[in-house]
C-alpha positions as CSV (number, residue, x, y, z in Angstrom):
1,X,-27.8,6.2,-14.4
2,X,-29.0,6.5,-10.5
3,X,-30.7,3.9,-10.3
4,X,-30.0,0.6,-9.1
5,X,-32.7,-0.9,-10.4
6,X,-33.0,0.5,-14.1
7,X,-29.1,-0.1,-14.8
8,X,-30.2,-3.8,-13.4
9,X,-32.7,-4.3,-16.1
10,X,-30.8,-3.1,-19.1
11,X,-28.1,-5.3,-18.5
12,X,-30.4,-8.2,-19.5
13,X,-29.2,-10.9,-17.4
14,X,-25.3,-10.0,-17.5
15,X,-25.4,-8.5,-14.1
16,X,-22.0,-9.1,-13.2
17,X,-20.4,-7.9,-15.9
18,X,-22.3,-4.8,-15.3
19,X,-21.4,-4.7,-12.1
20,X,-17.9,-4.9,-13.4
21,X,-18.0,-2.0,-15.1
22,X,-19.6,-0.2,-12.4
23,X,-16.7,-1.3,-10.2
24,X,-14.3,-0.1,-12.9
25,X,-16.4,3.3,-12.8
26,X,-16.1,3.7,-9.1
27,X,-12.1,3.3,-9.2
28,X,-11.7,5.7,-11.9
29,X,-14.0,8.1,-10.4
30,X,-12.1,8.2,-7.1
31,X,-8.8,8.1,-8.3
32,X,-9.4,11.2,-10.5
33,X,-10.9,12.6,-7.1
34,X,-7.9,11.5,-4.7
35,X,-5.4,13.0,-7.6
36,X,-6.8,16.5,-7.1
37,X,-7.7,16.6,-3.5
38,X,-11.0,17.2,-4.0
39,X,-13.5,17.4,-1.4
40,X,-16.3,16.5,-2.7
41,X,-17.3,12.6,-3.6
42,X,-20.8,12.9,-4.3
43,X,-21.2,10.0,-6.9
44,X,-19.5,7.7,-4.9
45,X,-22.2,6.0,-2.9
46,X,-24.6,6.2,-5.6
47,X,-22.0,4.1,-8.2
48,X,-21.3,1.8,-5.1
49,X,-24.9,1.1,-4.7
50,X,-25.7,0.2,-8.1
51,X,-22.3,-1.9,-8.4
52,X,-23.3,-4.2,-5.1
53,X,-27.0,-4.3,-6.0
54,X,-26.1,-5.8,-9.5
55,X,-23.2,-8.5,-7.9
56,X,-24.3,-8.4,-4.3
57,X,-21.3,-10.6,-4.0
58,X,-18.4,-8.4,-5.4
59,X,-16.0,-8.5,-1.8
60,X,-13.7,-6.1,-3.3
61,X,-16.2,-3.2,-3.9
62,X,-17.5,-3.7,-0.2
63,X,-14.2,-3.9,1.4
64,X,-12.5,-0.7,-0.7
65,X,-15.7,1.2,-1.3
66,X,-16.2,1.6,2.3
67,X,-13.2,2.7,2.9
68,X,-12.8,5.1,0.1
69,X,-16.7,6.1,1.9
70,X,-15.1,6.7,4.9
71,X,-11.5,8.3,5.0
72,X,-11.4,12.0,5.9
73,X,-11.4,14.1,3.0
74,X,-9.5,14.5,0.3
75,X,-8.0,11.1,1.1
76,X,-12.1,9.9,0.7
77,X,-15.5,11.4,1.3
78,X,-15.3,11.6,4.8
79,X,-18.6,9.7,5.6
80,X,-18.1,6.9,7.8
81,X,-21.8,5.8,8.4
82,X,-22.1,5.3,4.4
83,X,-19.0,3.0,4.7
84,X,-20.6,1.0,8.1
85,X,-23.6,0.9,5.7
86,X,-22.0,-0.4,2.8
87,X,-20.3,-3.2,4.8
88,X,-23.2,-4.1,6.5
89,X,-25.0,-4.5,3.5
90,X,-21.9,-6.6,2.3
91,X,-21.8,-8.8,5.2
92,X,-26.0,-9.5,5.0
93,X,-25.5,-10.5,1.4
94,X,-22.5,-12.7,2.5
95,X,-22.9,-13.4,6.2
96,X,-20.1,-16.4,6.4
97,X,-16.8,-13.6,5.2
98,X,-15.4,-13.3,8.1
99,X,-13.0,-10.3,6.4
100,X,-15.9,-8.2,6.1
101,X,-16.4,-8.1,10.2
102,X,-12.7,-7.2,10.0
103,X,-13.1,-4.2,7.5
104,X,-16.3,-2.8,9.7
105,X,-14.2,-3.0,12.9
106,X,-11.8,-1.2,11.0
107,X,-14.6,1.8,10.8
108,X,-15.7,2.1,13.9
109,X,-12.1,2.1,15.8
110,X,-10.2,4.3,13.2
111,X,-12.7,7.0,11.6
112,X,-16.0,6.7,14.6
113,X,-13.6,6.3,18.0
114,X,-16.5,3.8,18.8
115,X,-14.3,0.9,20.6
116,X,-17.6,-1.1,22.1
117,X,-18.8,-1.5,18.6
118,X,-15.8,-2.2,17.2
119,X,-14.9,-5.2,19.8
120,X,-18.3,-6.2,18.9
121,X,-17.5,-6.4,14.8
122,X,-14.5,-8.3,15.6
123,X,-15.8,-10.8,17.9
124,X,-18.4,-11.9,15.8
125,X,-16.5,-12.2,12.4
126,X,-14.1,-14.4,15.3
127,X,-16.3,-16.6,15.3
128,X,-17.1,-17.2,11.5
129,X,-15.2,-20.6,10.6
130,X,-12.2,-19.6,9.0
131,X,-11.4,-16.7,10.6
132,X,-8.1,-15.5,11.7
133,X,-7.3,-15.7,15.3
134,X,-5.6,-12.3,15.6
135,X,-9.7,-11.6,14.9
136,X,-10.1,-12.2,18.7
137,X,-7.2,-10.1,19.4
138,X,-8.5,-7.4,17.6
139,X,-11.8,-7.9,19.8
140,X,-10.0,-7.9,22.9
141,X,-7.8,-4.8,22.5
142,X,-10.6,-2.7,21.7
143,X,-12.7,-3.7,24.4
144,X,-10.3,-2.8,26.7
145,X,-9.5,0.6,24.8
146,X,-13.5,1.4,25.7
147,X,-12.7,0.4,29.6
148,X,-15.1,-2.7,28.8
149,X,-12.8,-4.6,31.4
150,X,-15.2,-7.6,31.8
151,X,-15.7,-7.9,28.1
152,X,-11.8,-7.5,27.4
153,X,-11.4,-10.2,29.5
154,X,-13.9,-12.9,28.1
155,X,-12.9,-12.1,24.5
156,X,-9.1,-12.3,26.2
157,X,-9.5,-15.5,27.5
158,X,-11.2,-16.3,24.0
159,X,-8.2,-15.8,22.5
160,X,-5.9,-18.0,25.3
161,X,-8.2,-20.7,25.1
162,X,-8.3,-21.0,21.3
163,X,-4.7,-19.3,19.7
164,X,-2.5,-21.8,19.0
165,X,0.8,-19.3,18.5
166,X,3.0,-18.9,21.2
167,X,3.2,-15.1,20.6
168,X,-0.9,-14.7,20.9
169,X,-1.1,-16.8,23.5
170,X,1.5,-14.5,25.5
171,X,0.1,-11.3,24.4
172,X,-3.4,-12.5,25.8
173,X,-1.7,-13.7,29.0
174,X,0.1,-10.2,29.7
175,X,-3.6,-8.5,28.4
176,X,-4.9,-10.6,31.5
177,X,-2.5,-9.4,33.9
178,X,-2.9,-5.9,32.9
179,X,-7.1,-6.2,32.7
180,X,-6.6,-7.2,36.1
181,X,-4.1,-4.8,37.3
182,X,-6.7,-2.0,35.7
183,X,-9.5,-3.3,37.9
184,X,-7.4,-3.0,40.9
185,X,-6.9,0.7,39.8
186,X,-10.4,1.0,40.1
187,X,-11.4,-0.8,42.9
188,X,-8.6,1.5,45.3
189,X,-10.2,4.4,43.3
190,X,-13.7,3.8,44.5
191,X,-12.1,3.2,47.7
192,X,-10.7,6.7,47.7
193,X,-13.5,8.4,46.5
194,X,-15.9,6.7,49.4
195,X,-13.3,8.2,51.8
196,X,-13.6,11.8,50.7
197,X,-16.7,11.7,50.9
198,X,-17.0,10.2,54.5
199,X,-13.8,12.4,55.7
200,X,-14.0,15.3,53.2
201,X,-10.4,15.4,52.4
202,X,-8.5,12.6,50.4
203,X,-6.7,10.4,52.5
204,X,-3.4,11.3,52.9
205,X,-1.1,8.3,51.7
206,X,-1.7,5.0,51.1
């Protein structure tokens, strides 16, 4: 059945055991997939719809369905923005699961290349009580993968002020160094740049 909302009204109350079932569905349907290499998953986000509308709090279908959603085929369905989807739907119906932040991060840095928006996934599910700190870390590297050097180093310091491990707490100190050894780098480059243009050549050594 397509739809969401019929399979919701046959169940007659027992919504989570439908959704069960639905979840079972899902697994079966991808696994036969995956074992052929097909590349073609067109049921997918329509099962995963109807499974998260009928328990909107089934973790497991958000954090695996999206990813299933996303991978490049035949290892999924190679659609990334119906796995962001799918999470984000996950995380409005359950907005304190930190894990869920960590699973849409996930998205955007591995199948979209889109470090800003990861940084941005991790640093909010950061800051969900309960959170892992290596959450921050997470934040902080892809910030500075994107060559967002201010925001690499708040979400660095973040991490200095608030990690208790010694090991984090010495990763974000030699993350600090390098930010600011990176903005040096570019501050010498703008120099050079203003200097061929003034001169028209590049200056000749340091």
């Amino acid at each position: 059945l397509p739809s969401a909302k019929t399979v919701k009204a046959i169940s007659l109350g027992y919504t989570g055991l439908m959704a069960d079932v639905y979840w079972t569905r899902v697994v079966q349907y991808f696994g036969r997939k995956h074992q052929v290499d097909s590349m073609s998953y067109k049921l997918l986000p329509p099962l995963l719809d109807i499974t998260t509308t009928l328990d909107p709090h089934l973790d497991i279908a958000y954090e695996f369905g999206a990813f299933f959603l996303s991978q490049k085929p035949p290892q999924g369905a190679g659609s990334p923005d119906d796995g962001i989807a799918l999470v984000r739907k996950g995380i409005e119906n359950n907005p304190t699961h930190w894990r869920l932040y960590y699973d849409l991060g996930f998205i955007y840095w591995m199948e979209k290349k889109d470090y800003k928006a990861a940084a941005d996934a991790f640093s909010t599910g950061a800051r969900i009580p309960g959170a892992q700190p290596w959450m921050w870390t997470m934040a902080g590297t892809m910030a500075q993968g994107s060559d967002d050097l201010e925001t690499a180093r708040r979400l660095w310091t973040e991490v200095l002020k608030n990690a208790k491990d010694p090991m984090i707490r010495s990763n974000a100190t030699q993350r600090l160094a390098s930010i600011e050894s990176d903005e040096f780098v570019v501050a010498l480059q703008k120099r050079v740049d203003a200097y061929t243009q003034h001169v028209g050549r590049k200056p000749a050594d340091m």
